[in-house]
mmCIF file as gemmi writes it, N, C-alpha and C atoms, coordinates in Angstrom:
data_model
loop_
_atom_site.group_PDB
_atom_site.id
_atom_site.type_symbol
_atom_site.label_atom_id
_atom_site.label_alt_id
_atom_site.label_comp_id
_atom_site.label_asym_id
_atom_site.label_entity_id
_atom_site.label_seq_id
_atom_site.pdbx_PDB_ins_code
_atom_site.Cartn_x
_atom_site.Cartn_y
_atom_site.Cartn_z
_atom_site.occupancy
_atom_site.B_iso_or_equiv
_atom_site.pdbx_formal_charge
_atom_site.auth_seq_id
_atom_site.auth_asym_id
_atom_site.pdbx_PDB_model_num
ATOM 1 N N . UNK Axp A 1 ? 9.277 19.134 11.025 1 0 ? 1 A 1
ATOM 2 C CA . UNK Axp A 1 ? 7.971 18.653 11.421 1 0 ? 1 A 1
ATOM 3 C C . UNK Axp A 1 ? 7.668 19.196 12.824 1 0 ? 1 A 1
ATOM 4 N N . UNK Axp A 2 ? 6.258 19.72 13.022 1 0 ? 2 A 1
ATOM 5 C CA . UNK Axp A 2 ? 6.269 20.144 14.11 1 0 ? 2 A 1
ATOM 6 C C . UNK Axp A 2 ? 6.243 18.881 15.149 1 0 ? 2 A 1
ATOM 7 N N . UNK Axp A 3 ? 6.614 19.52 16.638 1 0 ? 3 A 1
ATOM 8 C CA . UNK Axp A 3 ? 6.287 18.358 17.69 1 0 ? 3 A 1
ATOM 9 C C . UNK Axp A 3 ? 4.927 17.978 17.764 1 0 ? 3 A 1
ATOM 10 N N . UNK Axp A 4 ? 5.243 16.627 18.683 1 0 ? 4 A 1
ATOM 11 C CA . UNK Axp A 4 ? 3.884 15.966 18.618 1 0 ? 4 A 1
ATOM 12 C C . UNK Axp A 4 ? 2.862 15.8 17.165 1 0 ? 4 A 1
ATOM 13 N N . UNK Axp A 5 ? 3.357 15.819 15.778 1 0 ? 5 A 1
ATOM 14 C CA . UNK Axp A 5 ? 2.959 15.6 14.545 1 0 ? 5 A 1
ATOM 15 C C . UNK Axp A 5 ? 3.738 14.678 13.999 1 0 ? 5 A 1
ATOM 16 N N . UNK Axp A 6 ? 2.622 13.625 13.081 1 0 ? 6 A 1
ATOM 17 C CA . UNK Axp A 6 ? 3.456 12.572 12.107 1 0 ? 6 A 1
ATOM 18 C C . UNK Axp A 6 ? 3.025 12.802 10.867 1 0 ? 6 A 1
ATOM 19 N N . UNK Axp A 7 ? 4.188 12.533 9.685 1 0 ? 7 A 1
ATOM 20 C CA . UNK Axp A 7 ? 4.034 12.059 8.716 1 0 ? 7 A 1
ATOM 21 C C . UNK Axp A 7 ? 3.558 10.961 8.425 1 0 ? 7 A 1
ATOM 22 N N . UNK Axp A 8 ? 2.304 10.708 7.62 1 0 ? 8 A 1
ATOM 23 C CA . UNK Axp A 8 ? 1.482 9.316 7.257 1 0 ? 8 A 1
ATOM 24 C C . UNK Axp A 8 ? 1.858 8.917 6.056 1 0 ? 8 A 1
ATOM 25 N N . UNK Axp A 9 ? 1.999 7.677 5.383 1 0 ? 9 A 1
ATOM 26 C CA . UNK Axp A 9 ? 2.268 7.752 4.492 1 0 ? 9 A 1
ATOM 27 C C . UNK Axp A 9 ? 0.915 6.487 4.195 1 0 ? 9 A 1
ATOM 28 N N . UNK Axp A 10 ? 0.095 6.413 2.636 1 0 ? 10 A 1
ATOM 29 C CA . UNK Axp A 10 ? -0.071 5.658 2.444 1 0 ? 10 A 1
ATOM 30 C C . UNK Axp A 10 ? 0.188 4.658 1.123 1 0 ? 10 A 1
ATOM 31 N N . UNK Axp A 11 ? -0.284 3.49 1.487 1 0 ? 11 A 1
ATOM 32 C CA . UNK Axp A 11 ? 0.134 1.88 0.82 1 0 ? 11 A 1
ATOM 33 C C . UNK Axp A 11 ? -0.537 1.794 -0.632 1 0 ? 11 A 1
ATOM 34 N N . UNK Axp A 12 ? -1.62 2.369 -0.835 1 0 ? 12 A 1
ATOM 35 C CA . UNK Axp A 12 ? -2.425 2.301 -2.124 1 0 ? 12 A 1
ATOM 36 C C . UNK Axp A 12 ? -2.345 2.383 -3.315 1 0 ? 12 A 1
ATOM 37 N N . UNK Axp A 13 ? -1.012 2.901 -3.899 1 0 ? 13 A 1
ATOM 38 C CA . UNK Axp A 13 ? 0.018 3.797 -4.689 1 0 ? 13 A 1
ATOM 39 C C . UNK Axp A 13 ? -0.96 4.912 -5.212 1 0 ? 13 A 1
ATOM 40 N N . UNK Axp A 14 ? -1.815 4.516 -6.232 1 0 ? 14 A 1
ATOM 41 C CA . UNK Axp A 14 ? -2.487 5.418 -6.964 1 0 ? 14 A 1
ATOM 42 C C . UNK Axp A 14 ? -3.426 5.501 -6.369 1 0 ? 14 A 1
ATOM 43 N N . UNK Axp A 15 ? -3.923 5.472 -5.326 1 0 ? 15 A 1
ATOM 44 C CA . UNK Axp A 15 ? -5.485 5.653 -4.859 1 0 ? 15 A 1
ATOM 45 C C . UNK Axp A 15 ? -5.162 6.58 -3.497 1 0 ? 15 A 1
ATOM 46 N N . UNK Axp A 16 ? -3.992 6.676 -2.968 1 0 ? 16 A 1
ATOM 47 C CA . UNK Axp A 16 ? -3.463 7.189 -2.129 1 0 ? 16 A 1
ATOM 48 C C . UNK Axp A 16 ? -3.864 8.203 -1.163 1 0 ? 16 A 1
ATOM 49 N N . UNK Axp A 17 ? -4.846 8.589 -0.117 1 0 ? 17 A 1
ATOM 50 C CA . UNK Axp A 17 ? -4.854 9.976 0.671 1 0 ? 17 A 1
ATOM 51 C C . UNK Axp A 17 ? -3.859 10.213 1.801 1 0 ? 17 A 1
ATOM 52 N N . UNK Axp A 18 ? -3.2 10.485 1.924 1 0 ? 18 A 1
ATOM 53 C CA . UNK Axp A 18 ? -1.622 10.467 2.984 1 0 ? 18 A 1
ATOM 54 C C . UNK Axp A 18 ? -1.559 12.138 3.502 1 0 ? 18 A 1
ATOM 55 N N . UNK Axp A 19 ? -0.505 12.019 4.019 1 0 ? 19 A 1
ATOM 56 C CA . UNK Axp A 19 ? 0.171 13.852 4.447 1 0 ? 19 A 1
ATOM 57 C C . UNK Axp A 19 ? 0.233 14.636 3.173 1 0 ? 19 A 1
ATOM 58 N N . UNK Axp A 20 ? 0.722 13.948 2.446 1 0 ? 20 A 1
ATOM 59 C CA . UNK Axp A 20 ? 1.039 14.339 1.215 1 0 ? 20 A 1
ATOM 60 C C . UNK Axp A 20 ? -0.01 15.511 0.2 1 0 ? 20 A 1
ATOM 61 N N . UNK Axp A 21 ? -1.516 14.946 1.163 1 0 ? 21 A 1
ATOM 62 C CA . UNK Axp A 21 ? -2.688 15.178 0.522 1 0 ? 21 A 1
ATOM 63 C C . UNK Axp A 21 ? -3.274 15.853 1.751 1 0 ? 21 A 1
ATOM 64 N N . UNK Axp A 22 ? -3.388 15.832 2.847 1 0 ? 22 A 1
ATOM 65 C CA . UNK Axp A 22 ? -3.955 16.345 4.437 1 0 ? 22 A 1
ATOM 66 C C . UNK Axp A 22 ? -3.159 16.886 5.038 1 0 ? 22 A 1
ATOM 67 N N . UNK Axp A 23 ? -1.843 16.83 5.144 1 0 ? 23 A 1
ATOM 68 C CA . UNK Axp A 23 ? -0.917 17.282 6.39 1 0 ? 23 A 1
ATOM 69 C C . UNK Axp A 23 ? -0.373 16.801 7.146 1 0 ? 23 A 1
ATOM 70 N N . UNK Axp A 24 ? 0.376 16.781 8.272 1 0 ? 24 A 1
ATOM 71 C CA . UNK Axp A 24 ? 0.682 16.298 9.431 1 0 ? 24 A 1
ATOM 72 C C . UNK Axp A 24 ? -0.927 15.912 10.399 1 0 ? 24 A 1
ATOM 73 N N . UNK Axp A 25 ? -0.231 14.541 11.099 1 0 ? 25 A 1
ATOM 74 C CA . UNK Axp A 25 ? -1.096 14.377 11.758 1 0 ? 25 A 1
ATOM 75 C C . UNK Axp A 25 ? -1.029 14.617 13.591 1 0 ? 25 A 1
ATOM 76 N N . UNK Axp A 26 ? -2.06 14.989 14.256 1 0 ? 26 A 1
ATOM 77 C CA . UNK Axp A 26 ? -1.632 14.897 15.69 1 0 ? 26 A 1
ATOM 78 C C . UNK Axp A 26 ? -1.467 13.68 16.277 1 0 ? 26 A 1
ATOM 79 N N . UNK Axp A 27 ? -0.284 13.458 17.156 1 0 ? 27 A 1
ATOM 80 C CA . UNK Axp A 27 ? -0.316 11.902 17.585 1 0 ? 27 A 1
ATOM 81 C C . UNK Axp A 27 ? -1.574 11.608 18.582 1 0 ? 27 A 1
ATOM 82 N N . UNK Axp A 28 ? -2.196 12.746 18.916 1 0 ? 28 A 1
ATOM 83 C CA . UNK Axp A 28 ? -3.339 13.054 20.036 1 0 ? 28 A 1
ATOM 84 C C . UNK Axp A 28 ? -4.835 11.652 18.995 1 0 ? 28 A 1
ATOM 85 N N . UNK Axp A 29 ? -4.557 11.745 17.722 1 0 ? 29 A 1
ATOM 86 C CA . UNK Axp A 29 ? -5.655 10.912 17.223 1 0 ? 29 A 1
ATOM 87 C C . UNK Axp A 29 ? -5.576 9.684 16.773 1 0 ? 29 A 1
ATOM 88 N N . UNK Axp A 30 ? -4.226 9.217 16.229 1 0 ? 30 A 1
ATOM 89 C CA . UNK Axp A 30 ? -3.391 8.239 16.281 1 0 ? 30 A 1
ATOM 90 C C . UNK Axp A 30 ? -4.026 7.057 17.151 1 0 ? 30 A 1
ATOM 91 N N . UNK Axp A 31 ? -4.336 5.654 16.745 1 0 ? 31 A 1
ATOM 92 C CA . UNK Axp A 31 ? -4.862 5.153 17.431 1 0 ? 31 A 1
ATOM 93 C C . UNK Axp A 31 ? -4.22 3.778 17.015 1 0 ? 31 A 1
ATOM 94 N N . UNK Axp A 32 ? -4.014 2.946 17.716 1 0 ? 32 A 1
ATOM 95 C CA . UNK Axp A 32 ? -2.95 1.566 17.957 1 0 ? 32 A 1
ATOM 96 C C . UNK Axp A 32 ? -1.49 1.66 16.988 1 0 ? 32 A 1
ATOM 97 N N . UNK Axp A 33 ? -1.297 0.671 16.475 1 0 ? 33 A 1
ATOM 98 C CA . UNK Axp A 33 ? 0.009 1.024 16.108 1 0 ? 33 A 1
ATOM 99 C C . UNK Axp A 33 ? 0.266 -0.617 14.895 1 0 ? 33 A 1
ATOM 100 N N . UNK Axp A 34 ? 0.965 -0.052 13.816 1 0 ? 34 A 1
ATOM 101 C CA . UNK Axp A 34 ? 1.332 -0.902 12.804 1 0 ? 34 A 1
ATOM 102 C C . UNK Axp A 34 ? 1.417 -2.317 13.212 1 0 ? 34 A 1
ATOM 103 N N . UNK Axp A 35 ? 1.471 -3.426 12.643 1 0 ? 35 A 1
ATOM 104 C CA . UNK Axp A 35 ? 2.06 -4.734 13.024 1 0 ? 35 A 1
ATOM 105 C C . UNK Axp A 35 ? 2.92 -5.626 12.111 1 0 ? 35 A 1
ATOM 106 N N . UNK Axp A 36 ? 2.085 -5.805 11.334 1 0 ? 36 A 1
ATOM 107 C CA . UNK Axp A 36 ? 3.516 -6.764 9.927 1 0 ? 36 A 1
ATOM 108 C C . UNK Axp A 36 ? 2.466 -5.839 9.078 1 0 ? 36 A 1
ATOM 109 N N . UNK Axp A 37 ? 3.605 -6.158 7.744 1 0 ? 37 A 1
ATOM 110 C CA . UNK Axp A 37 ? 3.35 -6.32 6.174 1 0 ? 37 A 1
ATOM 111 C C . UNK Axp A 37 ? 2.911 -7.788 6.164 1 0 ? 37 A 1
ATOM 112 N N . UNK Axp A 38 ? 1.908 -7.625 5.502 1 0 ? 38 A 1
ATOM 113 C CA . UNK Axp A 38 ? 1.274 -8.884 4.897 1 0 ? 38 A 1
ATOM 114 C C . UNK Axp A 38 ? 1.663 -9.767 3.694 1 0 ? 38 A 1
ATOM 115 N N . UNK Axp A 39 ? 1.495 -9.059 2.449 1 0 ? 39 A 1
ATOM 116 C CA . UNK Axp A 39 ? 1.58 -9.244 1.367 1 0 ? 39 A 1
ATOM 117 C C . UNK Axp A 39 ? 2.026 -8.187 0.673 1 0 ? 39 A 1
ATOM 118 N N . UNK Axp A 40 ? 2.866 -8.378 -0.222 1 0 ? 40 A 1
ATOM 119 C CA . UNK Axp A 40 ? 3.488 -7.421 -1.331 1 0 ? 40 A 1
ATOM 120 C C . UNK Axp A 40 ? 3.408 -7.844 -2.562 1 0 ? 40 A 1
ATOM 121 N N . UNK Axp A 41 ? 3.161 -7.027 -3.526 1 0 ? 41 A 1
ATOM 122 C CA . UNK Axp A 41 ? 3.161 -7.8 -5.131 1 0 ? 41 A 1
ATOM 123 C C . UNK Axp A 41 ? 3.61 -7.176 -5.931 1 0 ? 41 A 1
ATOM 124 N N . UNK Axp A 42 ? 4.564 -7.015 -6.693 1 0 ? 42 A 1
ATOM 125 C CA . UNK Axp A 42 ? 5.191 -6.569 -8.12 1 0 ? 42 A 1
ATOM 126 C C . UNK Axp A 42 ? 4.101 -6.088 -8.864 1 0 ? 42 A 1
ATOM 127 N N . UNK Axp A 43 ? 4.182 -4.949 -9.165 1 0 ? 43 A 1
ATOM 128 C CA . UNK Axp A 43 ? 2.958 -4.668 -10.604 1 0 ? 43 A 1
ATOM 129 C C . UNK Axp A 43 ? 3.621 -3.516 -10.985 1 0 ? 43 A 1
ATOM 130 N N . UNK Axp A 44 ? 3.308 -2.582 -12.543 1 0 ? 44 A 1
ATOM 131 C CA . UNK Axp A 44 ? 4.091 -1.83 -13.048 1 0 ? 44 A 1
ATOM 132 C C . UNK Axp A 44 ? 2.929 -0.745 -12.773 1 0 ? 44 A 1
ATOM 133 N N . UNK Axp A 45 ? 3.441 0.468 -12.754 1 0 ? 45 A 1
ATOM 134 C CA . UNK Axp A 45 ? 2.613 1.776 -12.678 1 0 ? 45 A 1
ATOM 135 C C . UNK Axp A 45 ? 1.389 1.714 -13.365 1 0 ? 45 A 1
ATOM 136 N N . UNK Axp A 46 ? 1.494 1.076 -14.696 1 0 ? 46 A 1
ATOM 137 C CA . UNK Axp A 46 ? 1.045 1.239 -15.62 1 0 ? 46 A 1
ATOM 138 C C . UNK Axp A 46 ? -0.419 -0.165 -15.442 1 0 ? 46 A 1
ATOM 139 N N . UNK Axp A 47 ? 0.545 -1.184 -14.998 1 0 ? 47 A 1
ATOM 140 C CA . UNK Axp A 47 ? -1.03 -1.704 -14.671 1 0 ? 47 A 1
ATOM 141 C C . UNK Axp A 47 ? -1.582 -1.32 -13.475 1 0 ? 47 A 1
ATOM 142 N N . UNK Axp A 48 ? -1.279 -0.635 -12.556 1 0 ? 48 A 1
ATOM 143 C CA . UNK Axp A 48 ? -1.6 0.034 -11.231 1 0 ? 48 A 1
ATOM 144 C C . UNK Axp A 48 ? -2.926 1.095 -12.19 1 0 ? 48 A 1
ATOM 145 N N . UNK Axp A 49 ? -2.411 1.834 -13.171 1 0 ? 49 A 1
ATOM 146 C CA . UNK Axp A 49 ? -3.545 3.125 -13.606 1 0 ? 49 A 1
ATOM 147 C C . UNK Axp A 49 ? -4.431 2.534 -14.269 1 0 ? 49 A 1
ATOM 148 N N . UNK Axp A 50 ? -4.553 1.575 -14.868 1 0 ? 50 A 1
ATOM 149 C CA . UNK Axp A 50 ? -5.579 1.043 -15.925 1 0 ? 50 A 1
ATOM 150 C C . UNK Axp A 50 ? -6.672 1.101 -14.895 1 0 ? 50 A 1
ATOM 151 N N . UNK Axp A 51 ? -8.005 1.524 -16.013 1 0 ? 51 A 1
ATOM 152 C CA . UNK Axp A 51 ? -9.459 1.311 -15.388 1 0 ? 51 A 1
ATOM 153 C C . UNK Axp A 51 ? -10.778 0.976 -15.979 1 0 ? 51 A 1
ATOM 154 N N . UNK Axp A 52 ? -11.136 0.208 -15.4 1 0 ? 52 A 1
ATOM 155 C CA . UNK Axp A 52 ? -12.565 -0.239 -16.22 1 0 ? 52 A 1
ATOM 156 C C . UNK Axp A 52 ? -12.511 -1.772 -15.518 1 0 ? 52 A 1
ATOM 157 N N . UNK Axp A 53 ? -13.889 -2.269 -15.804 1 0 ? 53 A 1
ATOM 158 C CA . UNK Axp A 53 ? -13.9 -3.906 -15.529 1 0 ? 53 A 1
ATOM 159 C C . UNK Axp A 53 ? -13.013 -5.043 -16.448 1 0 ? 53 A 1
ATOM 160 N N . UNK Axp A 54 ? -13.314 -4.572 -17.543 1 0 ? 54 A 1
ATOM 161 C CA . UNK Axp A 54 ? -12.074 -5.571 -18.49 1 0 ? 54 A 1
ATOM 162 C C . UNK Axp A 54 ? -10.996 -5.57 -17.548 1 0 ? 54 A 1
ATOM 163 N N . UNK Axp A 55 ? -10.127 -3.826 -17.205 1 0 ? 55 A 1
ATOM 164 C CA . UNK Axp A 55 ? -8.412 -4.292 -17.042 1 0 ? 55 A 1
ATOM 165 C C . UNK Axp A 55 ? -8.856 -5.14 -15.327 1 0 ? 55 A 1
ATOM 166 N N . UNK Axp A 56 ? -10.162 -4.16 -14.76 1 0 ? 56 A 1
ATOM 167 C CA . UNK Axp A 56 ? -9.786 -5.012 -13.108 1 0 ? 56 A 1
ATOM 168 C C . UNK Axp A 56 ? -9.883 -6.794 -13.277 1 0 ? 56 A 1
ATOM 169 N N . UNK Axp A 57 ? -10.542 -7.326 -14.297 1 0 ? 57 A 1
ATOM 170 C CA . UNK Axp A 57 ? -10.877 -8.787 -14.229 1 0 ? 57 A 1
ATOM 171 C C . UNK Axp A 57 ? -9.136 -9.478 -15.166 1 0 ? 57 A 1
ATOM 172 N N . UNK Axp A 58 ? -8.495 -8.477 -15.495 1 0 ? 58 A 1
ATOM 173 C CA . UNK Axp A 58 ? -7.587 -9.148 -16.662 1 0 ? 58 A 1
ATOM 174 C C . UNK Axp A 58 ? -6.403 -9.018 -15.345 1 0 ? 58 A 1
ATOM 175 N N . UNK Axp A 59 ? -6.303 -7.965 -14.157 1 0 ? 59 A 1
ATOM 176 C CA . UNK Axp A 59 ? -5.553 -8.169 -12.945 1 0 ? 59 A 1
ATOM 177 C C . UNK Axp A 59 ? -5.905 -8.715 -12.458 1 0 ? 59 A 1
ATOM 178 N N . UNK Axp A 60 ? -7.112 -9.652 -11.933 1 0 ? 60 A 1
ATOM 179 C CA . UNK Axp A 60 ? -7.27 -10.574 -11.045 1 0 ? 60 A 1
ATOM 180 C C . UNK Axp A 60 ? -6.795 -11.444 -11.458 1 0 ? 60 A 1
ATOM 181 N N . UNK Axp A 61 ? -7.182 -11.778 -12.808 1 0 ? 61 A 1
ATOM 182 C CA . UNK Axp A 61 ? -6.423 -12.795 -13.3 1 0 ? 61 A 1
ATOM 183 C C . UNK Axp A 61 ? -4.773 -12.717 -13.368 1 0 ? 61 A 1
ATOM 184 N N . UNK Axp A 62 ? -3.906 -11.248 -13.572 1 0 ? 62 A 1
ATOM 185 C CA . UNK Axp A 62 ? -2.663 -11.94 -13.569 1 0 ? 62 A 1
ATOM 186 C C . UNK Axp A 62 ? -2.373 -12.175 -12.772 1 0 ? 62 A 1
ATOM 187 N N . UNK Axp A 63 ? -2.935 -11.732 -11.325 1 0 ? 63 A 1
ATOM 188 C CA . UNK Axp A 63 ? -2.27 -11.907 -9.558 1 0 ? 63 A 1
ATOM 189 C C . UNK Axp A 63 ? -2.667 -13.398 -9.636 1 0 ? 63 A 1
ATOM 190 N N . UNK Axp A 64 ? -3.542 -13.915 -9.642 1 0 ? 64 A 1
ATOM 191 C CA . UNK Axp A 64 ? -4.134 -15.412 -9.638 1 0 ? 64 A 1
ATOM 192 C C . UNK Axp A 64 ? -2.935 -16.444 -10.566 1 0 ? 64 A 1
ATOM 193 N N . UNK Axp A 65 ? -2.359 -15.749 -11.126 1 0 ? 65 A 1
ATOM 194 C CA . UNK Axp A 65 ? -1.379 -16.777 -12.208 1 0 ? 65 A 1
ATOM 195 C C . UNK Axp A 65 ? -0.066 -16.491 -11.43 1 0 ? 65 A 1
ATOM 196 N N . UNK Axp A 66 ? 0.255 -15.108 -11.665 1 0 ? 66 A 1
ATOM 197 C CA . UNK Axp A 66 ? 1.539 -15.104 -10.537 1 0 ? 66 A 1
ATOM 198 C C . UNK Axp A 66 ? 1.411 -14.269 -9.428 1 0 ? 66 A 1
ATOM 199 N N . UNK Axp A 67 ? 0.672 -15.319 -8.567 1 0 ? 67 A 1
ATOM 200 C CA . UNK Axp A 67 ? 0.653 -15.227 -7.506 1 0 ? 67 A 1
ATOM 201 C C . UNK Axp A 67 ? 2.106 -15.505 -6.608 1 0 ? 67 A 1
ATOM 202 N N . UNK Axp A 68 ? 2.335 -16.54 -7.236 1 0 ? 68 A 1
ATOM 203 C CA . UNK Axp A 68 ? 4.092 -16.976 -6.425 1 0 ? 68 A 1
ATOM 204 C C . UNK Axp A 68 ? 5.35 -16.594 -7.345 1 0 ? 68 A 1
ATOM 205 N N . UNK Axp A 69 ? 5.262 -16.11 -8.159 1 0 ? 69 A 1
ATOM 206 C CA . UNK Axp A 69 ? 6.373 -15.543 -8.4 1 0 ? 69 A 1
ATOM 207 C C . UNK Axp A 69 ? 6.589 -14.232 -8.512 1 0 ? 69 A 1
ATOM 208 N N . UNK Axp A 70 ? 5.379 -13.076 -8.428 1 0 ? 70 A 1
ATOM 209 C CA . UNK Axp A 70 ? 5.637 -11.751 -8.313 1 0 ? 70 A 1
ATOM 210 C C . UNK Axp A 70 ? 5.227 -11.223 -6.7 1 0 ? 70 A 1
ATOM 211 N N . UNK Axp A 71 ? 5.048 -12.243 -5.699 1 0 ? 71 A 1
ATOM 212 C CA . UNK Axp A 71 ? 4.71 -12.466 -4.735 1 0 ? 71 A 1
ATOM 213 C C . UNK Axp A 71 ? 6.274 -11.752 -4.166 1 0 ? 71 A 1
ATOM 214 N N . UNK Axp A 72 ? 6.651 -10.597 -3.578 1 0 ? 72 A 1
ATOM 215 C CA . UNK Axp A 72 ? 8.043 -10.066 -2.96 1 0 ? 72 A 1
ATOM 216 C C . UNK Axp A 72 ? 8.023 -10.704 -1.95 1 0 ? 72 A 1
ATOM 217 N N . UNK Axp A 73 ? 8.246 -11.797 -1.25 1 0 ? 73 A 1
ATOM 218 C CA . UNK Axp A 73 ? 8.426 -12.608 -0.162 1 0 ? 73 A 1
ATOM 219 C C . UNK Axp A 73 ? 9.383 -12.352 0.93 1 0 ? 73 A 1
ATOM 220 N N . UNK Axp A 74 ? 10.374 -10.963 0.551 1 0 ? 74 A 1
ATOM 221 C CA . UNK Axp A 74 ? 11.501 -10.864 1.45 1 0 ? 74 A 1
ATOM 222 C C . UNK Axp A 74 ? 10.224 -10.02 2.26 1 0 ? 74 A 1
ATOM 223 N N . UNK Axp A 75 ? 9.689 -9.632 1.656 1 0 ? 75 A 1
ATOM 224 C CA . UNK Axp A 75 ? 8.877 -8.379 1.933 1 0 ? 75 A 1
ATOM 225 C C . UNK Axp A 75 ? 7.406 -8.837 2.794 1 0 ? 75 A 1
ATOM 226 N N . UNK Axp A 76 ? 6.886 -9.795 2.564 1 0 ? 76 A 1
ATOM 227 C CA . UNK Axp A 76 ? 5.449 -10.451 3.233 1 0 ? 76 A 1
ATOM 228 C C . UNK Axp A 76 ? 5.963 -11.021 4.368 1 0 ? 76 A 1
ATOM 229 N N . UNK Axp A 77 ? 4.996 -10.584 5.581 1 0 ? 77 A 1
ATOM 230 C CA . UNK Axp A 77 ? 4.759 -11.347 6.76 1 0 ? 77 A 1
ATOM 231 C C . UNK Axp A 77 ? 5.977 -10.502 7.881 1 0 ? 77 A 1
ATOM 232 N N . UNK Axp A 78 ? 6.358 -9.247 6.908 1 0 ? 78 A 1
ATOM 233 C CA . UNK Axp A 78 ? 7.767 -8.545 7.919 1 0 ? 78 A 1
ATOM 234 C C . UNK Axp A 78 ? 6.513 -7.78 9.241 1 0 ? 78 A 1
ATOM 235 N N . UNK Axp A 79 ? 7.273 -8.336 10.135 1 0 ? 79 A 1
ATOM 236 C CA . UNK Axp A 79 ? 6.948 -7.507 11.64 1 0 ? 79 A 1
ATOM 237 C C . UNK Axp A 79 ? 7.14 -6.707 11.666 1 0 ? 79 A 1
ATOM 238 N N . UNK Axp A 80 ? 6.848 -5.246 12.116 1 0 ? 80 A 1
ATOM 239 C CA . UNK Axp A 80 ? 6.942 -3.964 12.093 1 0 ? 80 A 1
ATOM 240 C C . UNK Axp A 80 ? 7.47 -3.795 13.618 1 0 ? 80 A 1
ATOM 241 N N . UNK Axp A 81 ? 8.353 -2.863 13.614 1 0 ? 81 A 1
ATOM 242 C CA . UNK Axp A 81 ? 9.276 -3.535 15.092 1 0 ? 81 A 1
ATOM 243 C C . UNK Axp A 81 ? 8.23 -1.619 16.082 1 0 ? 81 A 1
């Protein structure tokens, strides 16, 4: 990696624009800095790709049902050091 450049990564899985997709970034544009993970949730690839209003209203609904048990909790509310 060159100096003074970061690797970005992003959180979105499938919706994703990162380095991966743009490049390295200059730290020159970089502006504040991470803080916690919030929330994390279990879901399979597969309901991650589904599209249309049916599957988005049939995921609201499964996050709304398991909300607390696919809820990764080791993982929510971590401070980013």
């Amino acid at each position: 990696m060159p100096p003074g450049m970061y690797f970005m990564m992003g959180d979105n899985r499938q919706n994703r624009e990162d380095s991966r997709y743009w490049g390295f970034v200059p730290r020159a544009i970089i502006i504040g800095r991470p803080l916690l993970k919030y929330w994390s949730f279990k879901a399979t690839e597969e309901q991650l790709e589904r599209a249309g209003s049916a599957h988005r209203l049939a995921w609201i609904g499964q996050v709304l049902v398991q909300l607390f048990p696919d809820t990764r909790w080791k993982r929510a509310f971590h401070v980013i050091h």
